[in-house]
N, C-alpha and C positions, 0 to 999 in steps of 0.2 A: 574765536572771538565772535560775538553776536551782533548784529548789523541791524540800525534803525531804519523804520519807515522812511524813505528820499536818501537815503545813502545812494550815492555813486560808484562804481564800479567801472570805470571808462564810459562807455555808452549803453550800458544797464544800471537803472534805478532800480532800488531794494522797494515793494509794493508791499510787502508780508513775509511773516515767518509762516513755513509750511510742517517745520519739524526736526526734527533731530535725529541722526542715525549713526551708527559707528563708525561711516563714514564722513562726518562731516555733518553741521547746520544746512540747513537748504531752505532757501528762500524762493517766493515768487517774485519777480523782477519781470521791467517793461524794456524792449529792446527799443531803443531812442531813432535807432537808425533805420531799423526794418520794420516797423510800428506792431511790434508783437509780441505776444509773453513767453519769457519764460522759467524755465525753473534752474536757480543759482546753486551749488554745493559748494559752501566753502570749507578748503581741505583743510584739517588738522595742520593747529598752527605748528608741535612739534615737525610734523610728517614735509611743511612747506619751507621750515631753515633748512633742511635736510637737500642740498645741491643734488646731490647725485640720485637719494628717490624721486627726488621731482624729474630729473630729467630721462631716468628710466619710466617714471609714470607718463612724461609726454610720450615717450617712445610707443607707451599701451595706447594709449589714447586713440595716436594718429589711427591704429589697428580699431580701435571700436567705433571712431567716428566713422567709417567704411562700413558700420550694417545699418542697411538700408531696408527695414520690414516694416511693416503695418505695427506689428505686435511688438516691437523694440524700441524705447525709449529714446528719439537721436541723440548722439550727442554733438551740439554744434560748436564747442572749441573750449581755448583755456581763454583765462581772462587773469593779468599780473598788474591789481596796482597798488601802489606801495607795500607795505607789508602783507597782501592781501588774495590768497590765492586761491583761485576759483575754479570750479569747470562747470558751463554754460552747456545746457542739455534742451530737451523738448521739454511741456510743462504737459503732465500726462492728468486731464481731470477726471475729476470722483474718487470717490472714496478706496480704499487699499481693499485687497481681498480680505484683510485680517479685521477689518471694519466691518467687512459683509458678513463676514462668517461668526464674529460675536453676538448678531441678530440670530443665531443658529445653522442648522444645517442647512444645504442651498438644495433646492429639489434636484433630483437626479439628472434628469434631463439640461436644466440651465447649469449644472454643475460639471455635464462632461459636452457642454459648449466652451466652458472655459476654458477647460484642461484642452479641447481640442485646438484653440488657437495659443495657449503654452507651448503643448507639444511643436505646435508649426514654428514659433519664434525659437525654441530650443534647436529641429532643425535645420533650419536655415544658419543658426549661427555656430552648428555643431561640426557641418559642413563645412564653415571655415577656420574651422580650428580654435575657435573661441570657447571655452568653456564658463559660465554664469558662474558659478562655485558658493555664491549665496543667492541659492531660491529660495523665499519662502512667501508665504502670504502676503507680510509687510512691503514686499516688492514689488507685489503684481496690484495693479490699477486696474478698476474695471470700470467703465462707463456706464452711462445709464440705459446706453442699448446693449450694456454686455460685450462692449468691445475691451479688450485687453493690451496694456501698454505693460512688458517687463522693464522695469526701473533696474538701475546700478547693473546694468548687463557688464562682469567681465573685470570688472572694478576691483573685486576682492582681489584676483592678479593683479592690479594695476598699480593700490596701493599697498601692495605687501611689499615686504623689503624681501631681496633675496636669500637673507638667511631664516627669514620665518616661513618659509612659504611652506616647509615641510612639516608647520609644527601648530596644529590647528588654535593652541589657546595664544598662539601671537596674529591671528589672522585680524586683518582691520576691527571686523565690528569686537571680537573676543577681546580685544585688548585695552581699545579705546573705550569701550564700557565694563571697564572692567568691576566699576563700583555700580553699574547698574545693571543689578540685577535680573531685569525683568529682560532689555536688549539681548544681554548672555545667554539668556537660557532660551528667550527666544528662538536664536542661531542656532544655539546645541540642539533644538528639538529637531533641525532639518540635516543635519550632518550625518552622513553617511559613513557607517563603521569605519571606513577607511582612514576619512577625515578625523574622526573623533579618536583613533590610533596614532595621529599623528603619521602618515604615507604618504606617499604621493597619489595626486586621485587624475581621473580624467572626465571623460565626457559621462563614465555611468555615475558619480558623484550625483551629478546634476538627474539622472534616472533615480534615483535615491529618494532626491527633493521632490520630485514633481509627484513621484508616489506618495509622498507623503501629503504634500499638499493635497491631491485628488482626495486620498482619504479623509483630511479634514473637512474637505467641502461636504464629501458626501454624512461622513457624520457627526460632524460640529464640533470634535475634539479631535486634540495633539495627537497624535500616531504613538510617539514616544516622549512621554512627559514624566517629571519630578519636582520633588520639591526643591531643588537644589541643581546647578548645571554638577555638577559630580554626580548625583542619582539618572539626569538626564541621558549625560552619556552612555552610564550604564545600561539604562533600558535600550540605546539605539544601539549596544555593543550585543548585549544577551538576552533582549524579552522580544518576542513577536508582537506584533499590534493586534491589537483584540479584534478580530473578525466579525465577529458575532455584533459588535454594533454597525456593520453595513446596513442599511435599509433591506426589508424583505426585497425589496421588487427591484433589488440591485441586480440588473446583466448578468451571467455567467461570463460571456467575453470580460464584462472591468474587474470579475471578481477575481480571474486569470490576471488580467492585468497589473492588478494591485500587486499581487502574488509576483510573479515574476520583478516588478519591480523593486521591492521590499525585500531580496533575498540579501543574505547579509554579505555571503561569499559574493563580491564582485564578480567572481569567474561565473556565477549561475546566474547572473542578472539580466534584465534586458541589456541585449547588447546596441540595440538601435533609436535612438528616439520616435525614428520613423515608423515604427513597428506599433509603438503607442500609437501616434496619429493613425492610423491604418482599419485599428480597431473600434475607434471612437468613432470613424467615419462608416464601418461598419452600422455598428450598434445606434448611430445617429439617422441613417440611412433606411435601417430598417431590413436591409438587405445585402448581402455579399458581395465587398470589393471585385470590379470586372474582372480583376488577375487571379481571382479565386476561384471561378467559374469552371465546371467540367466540362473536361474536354474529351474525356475517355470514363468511360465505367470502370475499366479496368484499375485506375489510379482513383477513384473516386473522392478517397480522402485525404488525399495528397496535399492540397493547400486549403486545409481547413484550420479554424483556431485549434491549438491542441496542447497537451500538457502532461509534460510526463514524472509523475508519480512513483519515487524510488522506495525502498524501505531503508528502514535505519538498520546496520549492521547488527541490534541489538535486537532484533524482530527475527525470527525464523517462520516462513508460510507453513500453514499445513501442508503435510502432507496431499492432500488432497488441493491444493491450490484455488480450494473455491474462496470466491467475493459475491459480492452483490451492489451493483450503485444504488439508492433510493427511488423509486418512485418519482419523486418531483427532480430528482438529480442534483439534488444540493449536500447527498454524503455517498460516500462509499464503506462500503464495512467487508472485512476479511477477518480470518480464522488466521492466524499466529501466536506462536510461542515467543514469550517476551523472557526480560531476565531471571525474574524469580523462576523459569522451569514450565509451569500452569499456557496450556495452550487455551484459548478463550480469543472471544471477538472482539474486535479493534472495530472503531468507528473513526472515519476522517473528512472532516469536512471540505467539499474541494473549494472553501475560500478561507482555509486555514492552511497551517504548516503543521498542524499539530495530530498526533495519532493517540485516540484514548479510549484507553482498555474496558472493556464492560468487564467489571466487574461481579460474578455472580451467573457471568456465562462461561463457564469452564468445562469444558470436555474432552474426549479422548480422542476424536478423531477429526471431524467437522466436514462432512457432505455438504454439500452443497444445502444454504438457510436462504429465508427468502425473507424480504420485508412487507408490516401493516400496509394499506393502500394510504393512508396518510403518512408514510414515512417518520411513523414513529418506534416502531417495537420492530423487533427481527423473534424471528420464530427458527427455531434449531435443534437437531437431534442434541440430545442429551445423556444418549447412552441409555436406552430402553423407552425414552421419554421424549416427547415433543415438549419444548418449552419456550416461552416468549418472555423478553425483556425487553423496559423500556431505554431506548438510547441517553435518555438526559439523566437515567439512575437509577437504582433501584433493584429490590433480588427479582430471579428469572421465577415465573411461575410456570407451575406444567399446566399443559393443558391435555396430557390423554397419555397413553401407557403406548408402546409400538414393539412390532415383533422384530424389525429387524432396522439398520440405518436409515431413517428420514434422508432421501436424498431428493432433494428442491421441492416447493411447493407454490399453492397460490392461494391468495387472500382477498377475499371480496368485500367491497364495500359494505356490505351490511352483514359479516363476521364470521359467515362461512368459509373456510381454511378447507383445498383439498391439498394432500401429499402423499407423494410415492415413496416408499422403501428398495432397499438393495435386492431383496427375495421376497417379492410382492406384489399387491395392485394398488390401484389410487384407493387413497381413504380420505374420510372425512371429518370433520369435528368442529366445534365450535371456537370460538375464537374466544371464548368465555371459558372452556373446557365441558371436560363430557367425555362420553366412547363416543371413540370412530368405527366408522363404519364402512364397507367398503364400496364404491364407487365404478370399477372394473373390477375385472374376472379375470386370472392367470388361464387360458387357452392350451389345455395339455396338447390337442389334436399338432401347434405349433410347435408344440415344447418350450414353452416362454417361462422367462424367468425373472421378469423386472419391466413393472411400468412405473416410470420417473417422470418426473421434473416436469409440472405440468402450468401450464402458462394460459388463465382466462383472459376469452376473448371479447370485443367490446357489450355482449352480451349477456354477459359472464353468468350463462347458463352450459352455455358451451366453452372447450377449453383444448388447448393442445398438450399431445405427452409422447412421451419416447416409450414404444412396445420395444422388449430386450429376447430374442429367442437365440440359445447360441448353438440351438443345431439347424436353426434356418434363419442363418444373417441376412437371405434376402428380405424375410420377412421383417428387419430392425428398421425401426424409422420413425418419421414423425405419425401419430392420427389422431381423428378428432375424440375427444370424450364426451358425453350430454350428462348432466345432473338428472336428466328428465329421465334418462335412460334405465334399464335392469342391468346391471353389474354382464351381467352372463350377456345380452342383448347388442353390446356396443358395437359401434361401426367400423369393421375394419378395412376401410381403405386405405391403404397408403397415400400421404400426402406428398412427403419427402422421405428417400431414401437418405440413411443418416445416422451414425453409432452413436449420436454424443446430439443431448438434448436442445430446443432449438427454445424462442422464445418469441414471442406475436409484439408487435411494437404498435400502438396506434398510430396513426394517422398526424401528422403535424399540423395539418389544415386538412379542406374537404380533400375526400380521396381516399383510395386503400390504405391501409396499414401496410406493415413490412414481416414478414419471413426471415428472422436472422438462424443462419444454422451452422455449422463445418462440416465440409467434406474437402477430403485431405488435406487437411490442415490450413484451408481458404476458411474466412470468415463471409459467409453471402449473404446478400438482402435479396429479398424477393418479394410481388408484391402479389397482396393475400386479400381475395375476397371471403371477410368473412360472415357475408349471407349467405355465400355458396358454397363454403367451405372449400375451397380450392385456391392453389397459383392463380395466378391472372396477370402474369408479364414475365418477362426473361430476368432470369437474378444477374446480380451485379457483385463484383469482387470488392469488399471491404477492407478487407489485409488479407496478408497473406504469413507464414509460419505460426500459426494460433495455436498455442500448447495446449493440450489436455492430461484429464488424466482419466480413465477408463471412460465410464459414460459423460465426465464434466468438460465441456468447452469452456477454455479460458477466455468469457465475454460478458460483459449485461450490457441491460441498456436500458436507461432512462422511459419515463411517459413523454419526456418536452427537451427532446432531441439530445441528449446528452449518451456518449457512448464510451463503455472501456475493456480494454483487453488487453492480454497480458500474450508473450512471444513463448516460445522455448517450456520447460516444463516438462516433468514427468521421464524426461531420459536420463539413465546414468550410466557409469565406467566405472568398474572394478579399477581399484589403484590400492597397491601397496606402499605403506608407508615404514619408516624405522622409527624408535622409539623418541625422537627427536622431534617426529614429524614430516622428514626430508620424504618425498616423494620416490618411488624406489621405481617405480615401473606402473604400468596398468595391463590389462588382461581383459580378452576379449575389444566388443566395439559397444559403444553408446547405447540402449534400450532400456526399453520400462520396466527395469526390474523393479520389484515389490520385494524381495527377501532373499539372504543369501546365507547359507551355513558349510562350514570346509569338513571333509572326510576325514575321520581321524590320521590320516595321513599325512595329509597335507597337499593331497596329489590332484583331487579335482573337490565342486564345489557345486552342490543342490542348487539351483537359482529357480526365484517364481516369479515369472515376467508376466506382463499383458500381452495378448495374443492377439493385434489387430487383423481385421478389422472389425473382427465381433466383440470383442474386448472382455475375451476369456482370461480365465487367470491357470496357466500349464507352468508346469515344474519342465527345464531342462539342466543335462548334466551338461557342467563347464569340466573342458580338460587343463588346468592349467599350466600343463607341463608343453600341451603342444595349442593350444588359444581355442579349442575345436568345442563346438556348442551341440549337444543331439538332443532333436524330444524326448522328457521319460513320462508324461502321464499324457493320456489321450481320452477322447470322449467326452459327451454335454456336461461335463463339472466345471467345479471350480476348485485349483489349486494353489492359496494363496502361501503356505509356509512346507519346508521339508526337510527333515530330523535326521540324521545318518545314525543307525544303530554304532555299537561299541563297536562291532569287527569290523564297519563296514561295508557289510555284504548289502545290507538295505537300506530303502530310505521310508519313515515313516511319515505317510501324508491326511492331511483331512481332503474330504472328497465329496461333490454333492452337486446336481445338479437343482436339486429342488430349497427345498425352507430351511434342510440342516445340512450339517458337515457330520460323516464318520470317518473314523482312524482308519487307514488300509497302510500296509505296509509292501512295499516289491522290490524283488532282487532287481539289482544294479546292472544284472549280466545282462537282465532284459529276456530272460528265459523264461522266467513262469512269468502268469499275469499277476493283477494286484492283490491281494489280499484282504480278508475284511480282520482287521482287531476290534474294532468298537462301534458298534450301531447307536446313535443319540437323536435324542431329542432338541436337540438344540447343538450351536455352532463349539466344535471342538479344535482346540490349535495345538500341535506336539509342538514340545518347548526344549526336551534335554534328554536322555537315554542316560542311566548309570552307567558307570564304567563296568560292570561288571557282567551287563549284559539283559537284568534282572528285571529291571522298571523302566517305564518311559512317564519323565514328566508331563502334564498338558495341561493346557487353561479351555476353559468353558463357561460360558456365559449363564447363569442363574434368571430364569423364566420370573419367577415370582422378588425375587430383589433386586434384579437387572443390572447386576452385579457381576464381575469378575474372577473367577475361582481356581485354584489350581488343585488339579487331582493327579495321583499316582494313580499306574493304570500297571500291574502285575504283571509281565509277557510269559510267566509261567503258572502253573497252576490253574485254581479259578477260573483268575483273571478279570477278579471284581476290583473295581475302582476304589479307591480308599482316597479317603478328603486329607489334603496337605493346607492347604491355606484359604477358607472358607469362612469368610463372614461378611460381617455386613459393607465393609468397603471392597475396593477392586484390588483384584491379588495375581500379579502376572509375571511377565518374562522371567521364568524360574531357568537353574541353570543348576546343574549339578556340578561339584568340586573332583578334580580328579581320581581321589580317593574314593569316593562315595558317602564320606560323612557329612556332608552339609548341602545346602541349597539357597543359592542364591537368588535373591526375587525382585520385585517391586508391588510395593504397596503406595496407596494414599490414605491411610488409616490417620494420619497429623495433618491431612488437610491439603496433603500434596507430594507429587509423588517421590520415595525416597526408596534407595536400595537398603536391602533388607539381609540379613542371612540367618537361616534357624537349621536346628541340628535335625539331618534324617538318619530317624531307625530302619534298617532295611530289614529286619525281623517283623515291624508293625509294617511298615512300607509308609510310613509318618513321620509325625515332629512329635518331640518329647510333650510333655504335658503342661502345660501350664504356662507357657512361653519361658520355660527355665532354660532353653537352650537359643533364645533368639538376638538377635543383636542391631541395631541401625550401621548402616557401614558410612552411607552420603551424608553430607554436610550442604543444608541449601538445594537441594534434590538433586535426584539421580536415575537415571534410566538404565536399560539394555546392559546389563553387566554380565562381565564374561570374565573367568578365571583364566589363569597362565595356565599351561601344562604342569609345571610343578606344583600348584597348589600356594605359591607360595606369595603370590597377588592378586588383588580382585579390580579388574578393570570395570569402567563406567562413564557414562555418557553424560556429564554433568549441567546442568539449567541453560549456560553461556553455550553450550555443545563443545567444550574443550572435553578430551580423554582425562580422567581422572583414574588416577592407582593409589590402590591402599595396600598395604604389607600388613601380610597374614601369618599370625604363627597360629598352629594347631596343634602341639605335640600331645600334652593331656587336657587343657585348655585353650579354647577360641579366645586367640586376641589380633583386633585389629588396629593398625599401625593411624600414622600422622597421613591424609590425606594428600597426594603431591599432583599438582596440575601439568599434565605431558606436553601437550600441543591443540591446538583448535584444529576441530573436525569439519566438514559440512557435510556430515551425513544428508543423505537424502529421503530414508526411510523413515518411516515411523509407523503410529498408529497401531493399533490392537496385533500387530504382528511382531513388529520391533526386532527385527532381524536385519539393520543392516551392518553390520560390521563382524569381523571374525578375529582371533588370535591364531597366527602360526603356531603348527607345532614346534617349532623353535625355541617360540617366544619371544624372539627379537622382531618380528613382524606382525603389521597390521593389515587387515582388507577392509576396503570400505568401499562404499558402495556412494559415486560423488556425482553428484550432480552436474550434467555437462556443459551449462553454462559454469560461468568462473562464479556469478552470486545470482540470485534469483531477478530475471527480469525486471524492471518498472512495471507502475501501470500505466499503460498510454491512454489518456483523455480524450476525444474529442468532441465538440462543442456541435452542435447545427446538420448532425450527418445527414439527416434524410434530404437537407437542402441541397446538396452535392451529387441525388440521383437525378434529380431534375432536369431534362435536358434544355 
């Protein structure tokens, strides 16, 4: 009912109408007795015949007239007369936040004033078990000094009847406007998944609303809005809130904040109110809560904001596990294999929930890329090529041709790009394109074989890089490089001893910079003069278990204190599996294996591990009858994949301490030494030995199309190479059929990669002519495929990395069968080698090579690190 100017109420006159809410008209009214205003809600007149909700509504009441805060609205009692029932509250003046916020967005600053005295009235009244259940703008008061009064605290319980309380479109405001649209949807835009499911909610409900609110303020629209409350709910059931309209010069802490807030699953939500307040008082402060303070170097970042960064199941990291955050610290980017199969770079904003794929950046392997000094483009091997793409779209352009993996680099403010290679020195190029040029000198007198990942200093005439020698690991480590300098001329002091590249971090304020680096597996800062090029104070423990993977530390780190890094990495276990899936046993203990292939027996297994802490790549034989592991290849190479011939007597390996790999082949007895079968110009990989003893498959990489090619290589005769699969796309993990008449491959010739099989003539030592004998086997792509021993399945590693088999008949005719999906894998291997998995000679068993965590790490965030060395 609506109530004139001088209506009475006992000893409250009606002075004005203030408005109308789902809950009830509310008037301003003068208390006659205590000479002072205030504001009247008269309850819904069904809700006040209603005996029994009234008397459980006083029951709520008595409970919310007991909070007692600055920021809470009081409530000072019921008021019954005649037909007429009331509840008599504090009169909270100025206009609603929803009134402030239709003038636009509110500046950042007076915006997370607000929210900080929200946050406090939240907990205080969270504390005692009260939960608000309708926050939204419309509720909250703000004065003209910006002080805030929350209205209806508590009420949504109070006047719900007990059989709606679980069912959000009977909630007071939901029902009682129900013909008023604009009130409805209102509500519906602040309702937290839970709520708008109809569940039961609690105190993070109200974490839900206040994020949402916060983000209104800061930028002037709904979080989750529609044109309709059925569209509304939708978006706050299934759409993120648009990030990207936060103001630039929004915090990292609120943009965490938001984040956390706004997660849809309850269980990953803030769980505290208080933890909001905390951070505002941070970020309002200017400086880090006392309880944040260091107390130990050793825990350094122990109570810092932080955030941790999972993958979706439908993402697989590269093999190589490299990332990069941005420059300004506003994205991170990684190298992952998503569903379609195509491994390429992911961009993720860390004030988003959203991870998205650069398209037009797809490769085969992904070392370590680094980003523009604006944090716009990432620059990344491309499989022969340096190439740069821009983040918001667009194709990758090259910028210079490269002899071997781009592994990290740096980008100067005015477009100079240096980067290091896998078997090489630092090179240079323009950021524009051009030849590069080389910058360092490979030092034979050292025996070196890689200078990486090179990181300019605030000078950025000077720069740091990782020198790689792997017959003098003392000599690895971090040293300075000059542009000024001659390639042959550079300075070889050692800075830091160190197998895995480090990175120079400026300064947060005046003062040194920082030295982030691993050694044993410690993430360290150290502080770096760099006029003098030297340490200049005791390093300090950042984390500690920091995964790598050969020379890659799993770390960056921001210009403006933002830091990330990722745990575990790079180890796996041999584990057999049944055709099912079911887990059958595992073989041997956890290490970095790189590749593994089973003797035709079935009795042991070639494996190619990393060989810390020089982070050589050596072939050892696994025995798997009795678990026992012995080295078989020694000396300054590198041995990333190994072939068992047909009898078994040998294993054929590439080998090379310098620019290329050649084939050598050596008995297993371990009695003679190695062998040479093939001297190259470039990097050669054994892929598959005939059965018959006659040919070994191998892939080799193409100088002038920087391209992937597979060649038969003759082990009798001649023993001149004859082209199998050579053109202009990449042509790899070939696999000979137990018969010897076919080969099974992988190509990307359709744009991506798919298992292949074409007929070999062992009379040519080739494919028939004209692709008359070739055929597609994958559906949606396919990797690493390996036949049964009978010939009469072709296994494969398919996009999602579920085991995929095809049924094969050959009798006079190649035909293959209907594709049937086995079980999900998580191979751990990949890349230009793609040897992780085996088929028993049974055929009823699988080996695979599994990653020793259960799924790949988060990334763990942290916000402010350098603040946290400061004593």
């Amino acid at each position: 009912m609506s109530l004139s100017m001088g209506t009475r109420l006992g000893s409250y006159e009606i002075v004005a109408a203030i408005g109308a809410g789902g809950m009830g008209e509310v008037y301003r009214a003068r208390d006659t007795k205590l000479d002072r205003d205030v504001a009247i809600k008269v309850l819904p007149e069904e809700f006040a015949r209603d005996a029994s909700r009234m008397a459980r509504f006083g029951r709520e009441a008595k409970v919310l007239a007991a909070l007692d805060h600055p920021n809470i609205a009081a409530i000072y009692g019921l008021e019954d007369s005649g037909n007429t029932r009331a509840l008599v509250m504090q009169l909270a003046e100025g206009p609603t936040l929803a009134e402030r916020i239709a003038r636009g967005s509110i500046p950042i600053d007076e915006a997370l004033r607000i929210a900080r005295q929200i946050a406090e009235a939240l907990e205080y009244a969270h504390e005692r078990g009260i939960i608000h259940r309708d926050l939204k703008p419309a509720n909250v008061k703000v004065s003209a000094g910006n002080t805030v009064k929350l209205l209806d605290f508590g009420l949504a319980k109070a006047l719900d009847s007990d059989l709606s309380a679980e069912d959000p479109s009977n909630s007071p405001t939901m029902s009682r406007m129900a013909t008023q649209a604009g009130v409805l949807l209102g509500t519906a835009a602040y309702m937290s998944p839970e709520q708008a499911k109809g569940k039961p909610v609690d105190r993070r409900a109200d974490i839900w609303a206040f994020g949402c609110v916060l983000y209104e303020m800061l930028t002037g629209a709904i979080a989750f809005d529609g044109e309709t409350v059925t569209d509304t709910l939708a978006s706050v059931i299934k759409e993120d809130a648009d990030w990207s309209r936060l103001p630039a010069a929004t915090p990292m802490r609120i943009r965490v904040l938001l984040q956390r807030c706004l997660q849809k699953d309850a269980r990953q939500r803030l769980r505290d109110i208080g933890e909001a307040r905390i951070a505002l008082d941070e970020v309002l402060s200017g400086a880090l809560d006392p309880s944040s303070a260091v107390r130990e170097k050793s825990s350094a970042l122990s109570n810092l904001m932080r955030v941790q960064i999972p993958l979706p199941d439908n993402i697989a990291l590269s093999p190589t596990g490299a990332f990069a955050l941005s420059p300004d610290g506003r994205h991170l980017a990684f190298a992952g294999r998503g569903s379609d199969g195509n491994l390429r770079l992911w961009v993720r904003s860390l004030d988003s929930l959203d991870m998205r794929p650069l398209y037009g950046s797809e490769s085969q392997l992904f070392p370590p890329f680094f980003w523009s000094p604006d944090s716009r483009f990432l620059a990344f091997d491309a499989g022969g090529k340096l190439k740069k793409i821009d983040i918001t779209g667009g194709p990758a352009q090259t910028l210079c041709e490269t002899t071997d993996l781009v592994i990290g680099g740096a980008w100067r403010r005015d477009g100079v790009i240096i980067f290091g290679q896998s078997r090489g020195a630092i090179m240079r190029v323009s950021a524009n394109g051009g030849s590069a040029s080389p910058v360092t000198a490979l030092d034979p007198s050292r025996k070196e074989t890689w200078h990486v990942q090179p990181s300019f200093l605030p000078d950025e005439r000077h720069f740091i890089y990782l020198r790689g020698s792997l017959q003098g690991p003392e000599n690895t480590g971090i040293y300075i490089g000059s542009l000024d300098a001659k390639p042959e001329e550079q300075d070889l002091r050692l800075i830091v001893s160190t197998h895995f590249g480090a990175a120079y971090v400026p300064a947060s304020e005046a003062g040194m910079g920082q030295l982030l680096f691993i050694r044993e597996g410690t993430l360290i800062a150290q502080p770096f003069d760099a006029n003098r090029f030297e340490v200049a104070g005791e390093p300090a423990t950042l984390a500690k278990q920091i995964g790598s993977v050969l020379t890659i530390g799993f770390f960056s780190a921001s210009n403006n204190g933002v830091l990330a890094y990722r745990s575990g990495g790079g180890l796996s276990q041999f584990t057999w599996f049944d055709q099912r899936g079911k887990r059958l046993g595992t073989v041997g203990e956890p290490a970095a294996n790189v590749s593994v292939t089973l003797s035709p027996d079935g009795t042991r297994a070639a494996v190619a591990r990393t060989d810390f802490p020089n982070s050589s790549l050596t072939l050892w034989l696994m025995d798997l009858t009795r678990a026992t592991s012995s080295r078989f290849t020694f000396g300054a190479g590198l041995a990333p994949v190994g072939v068992w011939s047909s009898d078994g007597s040998r294993i054929i390996f590439p080998f090379g301490p310098g620019n290329k790999f050649d084939l050598y082949q050596k008995s297993v007895s371990g009695v003679k030494d190695q062998e040479l079968l093939l001297e190259s110009e470039v990097g050669t990989y054994p892929r598959s030995c005939s059965p018959d003893g006659r040919f070994l498959l191998y892939a080799s990489f193409h100088p002038k199309t920087r391209t992937r090619e597979l060649w038969v290589l003759p082990l009798e005769g001649d023993k001149k190479p004859i082209p199998f699969a050579c053109t202009q796309f990449n042509n790899t993990d070939g696999q000979f059929c137990p018969d010897g008449r076919w080969i099974a491959y992988v190509s990307d010739e359709s744009g991506r990669e798919e298992v292949y099989v074409r007929t070999f003539s062992p009379d040519s030592g080739g494919a028939t002519s004209h692709d008359e004998g070739k055929w597609i086997i994958s559906t949606g792509g396919g990797n690493e495929p390996r036949w049964s021993p009978d010939g009469k399945t072709l296994y494969y590693i398919g996009p999602d990395m579920k085991l995929m088999a095809v049924a094969i008949t050959a009798n006079e005719a190649f035909r293959a069968g209907v594709t049937k999906a086995l079980f999900q894998t998580s191979a751990s291997i990949g890349g230009p080698f793609r040897q992780s998995w085996c088929v028993a000679p049974d055929g009823k068993r699988f080996l695979f090579a599994v990653p020793s965590e259960q799924r790949a790490a988060p990334f763990d965030v942290v916000l402010n690190w350098q603040a946290a060395l400061k004593k």
